[in-house]
C-alpha positions as CSV (number, residue, x, y, z in Angstrom):
1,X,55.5,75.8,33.3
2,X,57.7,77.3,35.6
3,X,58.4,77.1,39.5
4,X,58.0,78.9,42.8
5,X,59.5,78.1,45.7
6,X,58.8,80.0,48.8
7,X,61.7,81.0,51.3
8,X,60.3,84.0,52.8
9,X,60.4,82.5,56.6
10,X,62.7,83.5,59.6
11,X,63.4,79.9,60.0
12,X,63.0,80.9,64.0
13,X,63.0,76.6,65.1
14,X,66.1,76.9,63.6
15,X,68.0,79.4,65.6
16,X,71.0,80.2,66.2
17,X,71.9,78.9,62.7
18,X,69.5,81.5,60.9
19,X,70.4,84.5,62.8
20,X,73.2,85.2,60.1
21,X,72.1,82.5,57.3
22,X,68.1,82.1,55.8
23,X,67.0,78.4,56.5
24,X,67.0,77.4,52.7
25,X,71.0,78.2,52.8
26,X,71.9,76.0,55.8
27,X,74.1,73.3,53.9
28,X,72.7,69.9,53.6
29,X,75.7,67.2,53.5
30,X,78.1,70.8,52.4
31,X,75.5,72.0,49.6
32,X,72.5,74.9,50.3
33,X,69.0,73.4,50.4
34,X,67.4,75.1,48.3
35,X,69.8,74.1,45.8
36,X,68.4,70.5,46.4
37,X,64.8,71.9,45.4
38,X,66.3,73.5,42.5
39,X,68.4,70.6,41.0
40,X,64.8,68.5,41.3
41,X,62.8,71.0,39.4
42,X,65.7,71.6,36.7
43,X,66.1,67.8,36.2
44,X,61.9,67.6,34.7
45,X,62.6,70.6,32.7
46,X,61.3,73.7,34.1
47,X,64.0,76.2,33.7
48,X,62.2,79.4,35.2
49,X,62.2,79.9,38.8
50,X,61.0,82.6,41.2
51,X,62.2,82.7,44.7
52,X,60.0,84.4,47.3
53,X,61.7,85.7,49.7
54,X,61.1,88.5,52.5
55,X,64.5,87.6,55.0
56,X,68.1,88.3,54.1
57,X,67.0,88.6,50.2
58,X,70.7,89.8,49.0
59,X,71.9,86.3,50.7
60,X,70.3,84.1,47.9
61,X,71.0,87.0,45.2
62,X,74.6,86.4,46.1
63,X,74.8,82.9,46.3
64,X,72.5,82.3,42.9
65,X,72.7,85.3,40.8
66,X,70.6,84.9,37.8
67,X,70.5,81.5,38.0
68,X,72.3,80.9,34.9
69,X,75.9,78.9,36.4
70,X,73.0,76.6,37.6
71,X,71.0,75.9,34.1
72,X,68.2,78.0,35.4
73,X,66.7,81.3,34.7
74,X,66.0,82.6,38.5
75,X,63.8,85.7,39.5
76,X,63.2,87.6,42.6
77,X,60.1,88.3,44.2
78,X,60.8,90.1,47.4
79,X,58.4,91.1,50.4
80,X,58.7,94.0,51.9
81,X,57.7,91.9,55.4
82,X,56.5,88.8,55.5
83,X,52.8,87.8,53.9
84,X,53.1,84.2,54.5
85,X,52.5,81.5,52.0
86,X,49.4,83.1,50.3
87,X,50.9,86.7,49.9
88,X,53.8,85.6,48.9
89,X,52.6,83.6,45.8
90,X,50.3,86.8,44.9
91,X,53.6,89.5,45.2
92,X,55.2,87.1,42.6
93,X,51.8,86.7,40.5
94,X,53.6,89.5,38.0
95,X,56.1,87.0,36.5
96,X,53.2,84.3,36.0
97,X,51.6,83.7,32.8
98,X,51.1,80.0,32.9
99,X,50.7,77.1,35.3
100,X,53.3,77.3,38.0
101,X,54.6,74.6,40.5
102,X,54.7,76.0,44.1
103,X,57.5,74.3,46.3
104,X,57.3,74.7,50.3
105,X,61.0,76.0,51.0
106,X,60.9,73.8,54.1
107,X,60.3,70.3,51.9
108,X,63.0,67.9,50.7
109,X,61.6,65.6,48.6
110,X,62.2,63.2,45.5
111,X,59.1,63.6,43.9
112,X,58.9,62.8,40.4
113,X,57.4,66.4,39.2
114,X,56.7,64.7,35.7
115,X,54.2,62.7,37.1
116,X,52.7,64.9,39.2
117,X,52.5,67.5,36.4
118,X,51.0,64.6,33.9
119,X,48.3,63.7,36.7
120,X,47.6,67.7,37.0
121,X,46.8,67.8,33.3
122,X,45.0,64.4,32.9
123,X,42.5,65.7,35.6
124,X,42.4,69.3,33.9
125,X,42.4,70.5,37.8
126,X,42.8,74.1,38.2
127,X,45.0,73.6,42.0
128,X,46.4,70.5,42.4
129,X,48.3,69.5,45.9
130,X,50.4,66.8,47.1
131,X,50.4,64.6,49.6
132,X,52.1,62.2,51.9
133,X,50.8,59.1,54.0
134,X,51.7,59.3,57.8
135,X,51.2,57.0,60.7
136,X,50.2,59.1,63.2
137,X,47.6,61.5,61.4
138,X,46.7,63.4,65.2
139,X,50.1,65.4,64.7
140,X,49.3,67.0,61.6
141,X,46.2,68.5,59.8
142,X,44.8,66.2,56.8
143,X,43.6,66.5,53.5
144,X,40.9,64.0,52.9
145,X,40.2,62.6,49.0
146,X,37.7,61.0,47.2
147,X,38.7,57.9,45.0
148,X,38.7,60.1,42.2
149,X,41.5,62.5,43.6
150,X,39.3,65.5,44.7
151,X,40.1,67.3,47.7
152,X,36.6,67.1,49.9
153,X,37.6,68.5,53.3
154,X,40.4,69.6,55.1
155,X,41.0,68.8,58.8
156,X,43.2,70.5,61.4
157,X,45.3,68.3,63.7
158,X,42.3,65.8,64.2
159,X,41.3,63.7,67.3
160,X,41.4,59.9,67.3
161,X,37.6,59.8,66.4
162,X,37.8,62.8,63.3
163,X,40.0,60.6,61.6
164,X,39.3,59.7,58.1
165,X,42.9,59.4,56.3
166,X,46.4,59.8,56.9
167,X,47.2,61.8,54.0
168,X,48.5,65.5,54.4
169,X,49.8,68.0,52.7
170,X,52.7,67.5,51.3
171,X,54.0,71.6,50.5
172,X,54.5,71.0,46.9
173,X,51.1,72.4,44.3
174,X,50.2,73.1,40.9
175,X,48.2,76.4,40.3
176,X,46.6,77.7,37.2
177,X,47.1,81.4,36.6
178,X,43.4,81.8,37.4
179,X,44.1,80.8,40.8
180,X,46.2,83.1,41.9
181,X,43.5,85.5,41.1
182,X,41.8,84.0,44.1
183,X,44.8,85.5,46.8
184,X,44.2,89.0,47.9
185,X,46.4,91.7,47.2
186,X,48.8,93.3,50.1
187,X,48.4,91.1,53.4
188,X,49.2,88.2,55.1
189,X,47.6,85.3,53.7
190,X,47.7,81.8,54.0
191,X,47.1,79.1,51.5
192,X,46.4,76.8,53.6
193,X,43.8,78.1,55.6
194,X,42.5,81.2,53.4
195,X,42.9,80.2,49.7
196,X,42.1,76.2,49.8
197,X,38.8,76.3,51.5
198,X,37.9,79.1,49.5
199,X,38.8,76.9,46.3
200,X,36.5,74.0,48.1
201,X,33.6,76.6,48.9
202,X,34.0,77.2,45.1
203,X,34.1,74.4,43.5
204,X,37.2,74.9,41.4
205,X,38.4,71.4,40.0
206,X,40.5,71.0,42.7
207,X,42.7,67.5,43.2
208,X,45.3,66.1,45.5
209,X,47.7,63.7,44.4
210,X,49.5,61.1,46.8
211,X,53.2,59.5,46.5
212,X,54.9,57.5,48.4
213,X,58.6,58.7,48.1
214,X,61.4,60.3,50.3
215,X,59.9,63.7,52.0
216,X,61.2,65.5,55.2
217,X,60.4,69.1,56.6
218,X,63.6,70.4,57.8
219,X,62.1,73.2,59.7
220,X,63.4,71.8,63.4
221,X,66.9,71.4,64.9
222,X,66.1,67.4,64.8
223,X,64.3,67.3,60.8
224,X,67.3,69.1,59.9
225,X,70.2,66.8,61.6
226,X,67.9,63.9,60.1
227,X,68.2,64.9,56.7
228,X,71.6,65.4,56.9
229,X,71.6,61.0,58.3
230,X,69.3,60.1,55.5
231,X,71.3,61.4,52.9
232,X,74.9,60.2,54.4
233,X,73.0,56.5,54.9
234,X,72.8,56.7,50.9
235,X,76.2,57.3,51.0
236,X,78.0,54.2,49.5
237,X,81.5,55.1,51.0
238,X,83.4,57.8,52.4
239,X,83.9,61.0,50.9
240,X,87.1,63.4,51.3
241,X,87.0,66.9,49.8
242,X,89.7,68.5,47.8
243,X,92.9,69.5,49.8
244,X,91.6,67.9,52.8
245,X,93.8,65.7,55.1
246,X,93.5,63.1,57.5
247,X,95.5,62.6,60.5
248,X,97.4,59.2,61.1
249,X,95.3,56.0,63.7
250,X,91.5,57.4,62.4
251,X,88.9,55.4,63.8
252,X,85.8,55.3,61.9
253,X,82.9,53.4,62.3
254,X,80.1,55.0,60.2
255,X,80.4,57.6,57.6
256,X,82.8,60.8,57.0
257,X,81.9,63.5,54.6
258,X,84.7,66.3,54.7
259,X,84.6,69.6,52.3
260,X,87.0,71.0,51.2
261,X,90.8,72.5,53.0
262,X,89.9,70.5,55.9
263,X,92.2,68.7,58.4
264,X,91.8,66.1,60.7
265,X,94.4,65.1,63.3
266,X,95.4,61.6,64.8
267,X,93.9,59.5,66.6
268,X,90.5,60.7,66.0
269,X,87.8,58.8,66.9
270,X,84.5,59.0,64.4
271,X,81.0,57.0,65.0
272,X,78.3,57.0,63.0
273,X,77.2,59.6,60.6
274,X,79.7,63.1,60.4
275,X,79.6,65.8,58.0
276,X,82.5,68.6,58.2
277,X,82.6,71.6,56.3
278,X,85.3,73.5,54.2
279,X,88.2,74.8,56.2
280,X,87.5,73.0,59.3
281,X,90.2,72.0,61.7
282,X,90.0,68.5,63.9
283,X,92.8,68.6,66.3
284,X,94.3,65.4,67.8
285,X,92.4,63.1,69.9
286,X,88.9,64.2,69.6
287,X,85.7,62.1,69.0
288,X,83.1,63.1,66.8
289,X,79.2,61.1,67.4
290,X,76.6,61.7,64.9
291,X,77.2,65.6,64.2
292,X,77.6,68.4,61.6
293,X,80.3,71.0,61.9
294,X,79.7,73.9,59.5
295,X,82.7,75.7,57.6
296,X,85.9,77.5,58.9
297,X,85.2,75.5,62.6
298,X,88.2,75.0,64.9
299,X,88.3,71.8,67.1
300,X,91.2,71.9,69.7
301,X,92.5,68.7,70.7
302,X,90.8,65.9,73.3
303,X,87.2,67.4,72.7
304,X,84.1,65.5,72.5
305,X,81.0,66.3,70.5
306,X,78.0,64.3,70.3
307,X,74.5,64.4,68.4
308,X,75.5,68.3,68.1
309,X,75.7,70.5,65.7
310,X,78.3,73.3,65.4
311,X,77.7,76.6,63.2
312,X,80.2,78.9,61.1
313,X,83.7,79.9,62.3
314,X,83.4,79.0,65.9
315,X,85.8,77.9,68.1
316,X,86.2,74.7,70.8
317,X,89.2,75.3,72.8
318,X,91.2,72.4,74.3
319,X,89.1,69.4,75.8
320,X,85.7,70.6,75.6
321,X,82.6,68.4,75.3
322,X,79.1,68.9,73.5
323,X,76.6,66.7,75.2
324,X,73.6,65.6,73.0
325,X,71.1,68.1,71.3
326,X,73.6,71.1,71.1
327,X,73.3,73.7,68.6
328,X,76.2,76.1,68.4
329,X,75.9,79.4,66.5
330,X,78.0,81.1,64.1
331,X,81.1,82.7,65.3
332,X,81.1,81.2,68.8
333,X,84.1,80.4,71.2
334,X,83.8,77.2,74.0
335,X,86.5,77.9,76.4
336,X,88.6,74.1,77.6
337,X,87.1,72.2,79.6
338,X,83.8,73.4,79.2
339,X,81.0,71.0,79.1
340,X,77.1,71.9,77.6
């Protein structure tokens, strides 16, 4: 088997942070996302992976190469403009000669791919989709199941009364080559509303399978600062990266994750969760709430930042303040005294 994960997006929810850097690079606790996706589908032994891409291709050929310093063999499919999720699997179909695993480059997830590849084969499905239990099934569209496991309908963002489940999909599938076959050639095209009704109208054996484990779409400015305090909640104590230093009368109540060549000053104050990059500088006498500063940052001393987060190589002069729900793009300067 081997894996596709589709990072073709402008990841435009995400802005200012993906004007310079694709979405599925956006360190997660100081590591790329995707590289999340890829340690999960490396660790159940599928060593071939395509990445779909159509935005800032030569970004993840950079970072990832061929794939090989990660244990992986890593190919390239790249769009000349974006064909969404349907025409993006079907510009890839040239490397795929056998079932493939199709990862949403949006989803962070700990699904165990072993079982979900044994249930695929034990049904002898020819698509097979995940899916997720949600409380509130009016804010998404569902994908309803018979006991057996077969997909029977499909159901956009449903009113109260058009409910019949609360499972939906989850971004993660298993296609047989034959499938693919089903995706037109050259346009934008959508799995989810082209290719899966057409597999209903059909009849393919077509199955959805339902876990219960740790999934979160990062695609927003508040998924993505989530992630980043669901991850540092697992954390089991405080982590300091090489050649980093910490200032003298550090208050910190809640966790600290520093990269690497960092510095933080004295008495700095830190509540709850905070992730700092490589070669970021905390000055003296700031207070850091519940954010994420991103590498090569400067901090000047007595400023406050709160529930914010702060891209790469900016600047906060002396005694300025980031109020809740900031987002700072790369490269930017915040004069003193400034408050947003």
């Amino acid at each position: 088997m081997k894996a596709m994960i589709l990072i073709g997006g402008f990841g435009t929810r995400l802005r200012p942070l993906t004007c310079n850097t694709p979405k599925p690079l956006l360190p997660v606790i100081n590591k790329p996302f995707l590289l999340y996706q890829i340690e999960l589908i490396k660790k159940h032994g599928i060593k071939d992976i395509i990445l779909c891409m159509a935005y800032l291709p030569l970004e993840f050929k950079r970072y990832f190469g061929d794939g090989k310093k990660f244990g992986v063999n890593i190919s390239y499919a790249i769009e000349k403009m974006p064909l969404g999720t349907g025409g993006a699997i079907k510009n890839a179909e040239k490397y795929v000669d056998c079932p493939v695993l199709i990862f949403n480059g949006d989803v962070l997830t700990d699904l165990d791919l072993t079982d979900l590849i044994k249930y695929h084969k034990q049904k002898k499905s020819k698509a097979t989709i995940t899916l997720v239990e949600v409380d509130d099934p009016t804010s998404f569209g569902l994908v309803e199941t018979n006991k057996n496991g077969n997909i029977l309908q499909f159901l956009e963002k449903p009113s109260a009364n058009q409910i019949t489940c609360n499972t939906i999909n989850a971004g993660t599938y298993i296609f047989e080559p034959e499938i693919l076959k089903e995706i037109p050639e050259n346009t934008v095209y959508s799995v989810e509303r082209g290719l899966f009704p057409n597999l209903l109208n059909k009849k393919y054996p077509f199955y959805g399978f339902v876990y219960s484990g740790y999934w979160i779409d990062i695609g927003t400015m508040e998924k993505y600062l989530q992630v980043h305090h669901d991850l540092m909640n697992k954390m089991k104590k405080n982590s300091v990266g090489n050649n980093s230093k910490l200032g003298k009368n550090i208050k910190i109540d809640g966790k600290l994750l520093i990269g690497d060549n960092s510095a933080i000053g004295d008495n700095v104050i830190i509540e709850g969760n905070v992730c700092i990059g490589n070669d970021v500088i905390i000055a003296n006498h700031c207070t850091l709430i519940d954010c994420i500063i991103l590498d090569g940052t400067k901090i000047h001393e007595g400023s406050k930042i709160e529930k914010s987060l702060i891209g790469k190589n900016c600047l906060l002069e002396t005694n300025s303040v980031l109020s809740s729900g900031c987002a700072i793009g790369d490269n930017t300067i915040i004069r003193s005294y400034s408050r947003l």
